[in-house]
C-alpha positions as CSV (number, residue, x, y, z in Angstrom):
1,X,-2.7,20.9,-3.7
2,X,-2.3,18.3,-1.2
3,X,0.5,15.7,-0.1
4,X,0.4,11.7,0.5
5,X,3.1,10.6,2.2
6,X,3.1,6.9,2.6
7,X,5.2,6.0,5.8
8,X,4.7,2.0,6.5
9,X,2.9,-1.2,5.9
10,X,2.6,-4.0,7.9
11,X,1.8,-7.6,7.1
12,X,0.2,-9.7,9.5
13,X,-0.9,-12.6,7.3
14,X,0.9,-13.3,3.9
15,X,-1.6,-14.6,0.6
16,X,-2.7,-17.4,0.4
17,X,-0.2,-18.3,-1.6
18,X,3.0,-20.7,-0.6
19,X,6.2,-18.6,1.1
20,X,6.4,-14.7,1.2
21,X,4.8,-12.1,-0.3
22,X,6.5,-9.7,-2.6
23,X,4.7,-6.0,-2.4
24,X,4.4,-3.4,-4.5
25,X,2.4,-0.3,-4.1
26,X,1.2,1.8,-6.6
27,X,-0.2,5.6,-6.6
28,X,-2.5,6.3,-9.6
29,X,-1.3,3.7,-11.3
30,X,2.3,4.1,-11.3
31,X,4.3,2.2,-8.7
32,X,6.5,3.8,-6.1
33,X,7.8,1.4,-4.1
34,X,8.7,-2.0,-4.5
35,X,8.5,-5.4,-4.7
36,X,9.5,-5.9,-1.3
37,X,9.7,-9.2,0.4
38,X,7.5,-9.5,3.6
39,X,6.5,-12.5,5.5
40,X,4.1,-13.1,8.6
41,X,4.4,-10.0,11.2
42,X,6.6,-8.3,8.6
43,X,6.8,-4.2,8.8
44,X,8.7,-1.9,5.9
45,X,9.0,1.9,5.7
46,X,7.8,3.1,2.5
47,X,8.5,6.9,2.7
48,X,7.3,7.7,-0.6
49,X,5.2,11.2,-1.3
50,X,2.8,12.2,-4.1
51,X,1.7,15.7,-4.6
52,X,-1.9,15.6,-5.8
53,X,-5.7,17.5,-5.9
54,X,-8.9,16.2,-4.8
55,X,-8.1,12.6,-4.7
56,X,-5.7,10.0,-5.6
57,X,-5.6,6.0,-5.3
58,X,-3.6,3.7,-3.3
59,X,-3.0,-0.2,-5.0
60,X,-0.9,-2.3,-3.4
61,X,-0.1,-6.0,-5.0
62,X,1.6,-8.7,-4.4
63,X,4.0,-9.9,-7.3
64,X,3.6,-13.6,-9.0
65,X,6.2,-14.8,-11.7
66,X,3.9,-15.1,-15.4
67,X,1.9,-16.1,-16.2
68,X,0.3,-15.9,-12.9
69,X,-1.5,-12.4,-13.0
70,X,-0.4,-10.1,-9.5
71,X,-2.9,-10.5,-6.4
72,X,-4.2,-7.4,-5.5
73,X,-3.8,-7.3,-1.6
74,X,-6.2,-3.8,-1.5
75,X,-6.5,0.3,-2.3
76,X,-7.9,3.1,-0.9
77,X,-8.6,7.0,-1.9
78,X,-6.9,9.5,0.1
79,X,-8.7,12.8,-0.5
80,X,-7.3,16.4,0.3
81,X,-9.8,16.7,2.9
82,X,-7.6,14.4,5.5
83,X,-4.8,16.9,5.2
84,X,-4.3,17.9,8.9
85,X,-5.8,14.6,10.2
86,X,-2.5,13.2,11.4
87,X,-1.2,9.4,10.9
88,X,-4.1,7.0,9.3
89,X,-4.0,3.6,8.5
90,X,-5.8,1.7,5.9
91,X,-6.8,-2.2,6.1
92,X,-6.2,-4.3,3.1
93,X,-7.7,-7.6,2.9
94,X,-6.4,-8.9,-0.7
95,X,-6.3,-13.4,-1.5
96,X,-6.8,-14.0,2.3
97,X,-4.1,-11.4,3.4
98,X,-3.7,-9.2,6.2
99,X,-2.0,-5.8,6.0
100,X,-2.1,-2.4,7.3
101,X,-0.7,0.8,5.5
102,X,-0.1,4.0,7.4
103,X,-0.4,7.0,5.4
104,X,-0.3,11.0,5.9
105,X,-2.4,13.6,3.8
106,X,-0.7,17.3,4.2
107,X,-1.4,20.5,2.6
């Protein structure tokens, strides 16, 4: 049994979309943490943990009012073999976005 422990996320460049973006992240599906509002050079602490085996998936989305669908702004596996690799940090790229997550796998 490992750990994810998702500790920030950083937005560089909102959507393309007008205004802010409003994030969301799910793990396996089911979201853990927001919708948080987050602008250019925007950084939140997330500080949300998943116990898990083998592998799990990381989505993260930004929100739209219907009957625009979500953008989805990236994911990622985290795998029990990066327990003991410290702090990593993922890229997402999602609708001409910018953002980086930073993420911990423990055992």
């Amino acid at each position: 049994m490992a750990t994810l422990t998702l500790n920030k996320i950083f937005c560089y460049n909102t959507t393309s979309g007008p205004g802010d973006d409003d994030v969301y992240i799910k793990v396996d599906g089911v979201r853990v943490w927001g919708e948080v509002e987050m602008g250019d050079a925007d950084g939140e602490d997330i500080g949300e943990s998943k116990d898990f085996r083998n592998k799990v998936k990381v989505t993260v989305y930004e929100g739209d009012d219907a009957p625009s669908p979500d953008d989805f702004l990236g994911g990622f596996w985290a795998h029990q073999s990066q327990a003991g690799s410290g702090e990593q940090a993922e890229t997402l790229n999602g609708d001409g976005s910018h953002y980086d997550i930073f993420y911990e796998v423990t055992s």
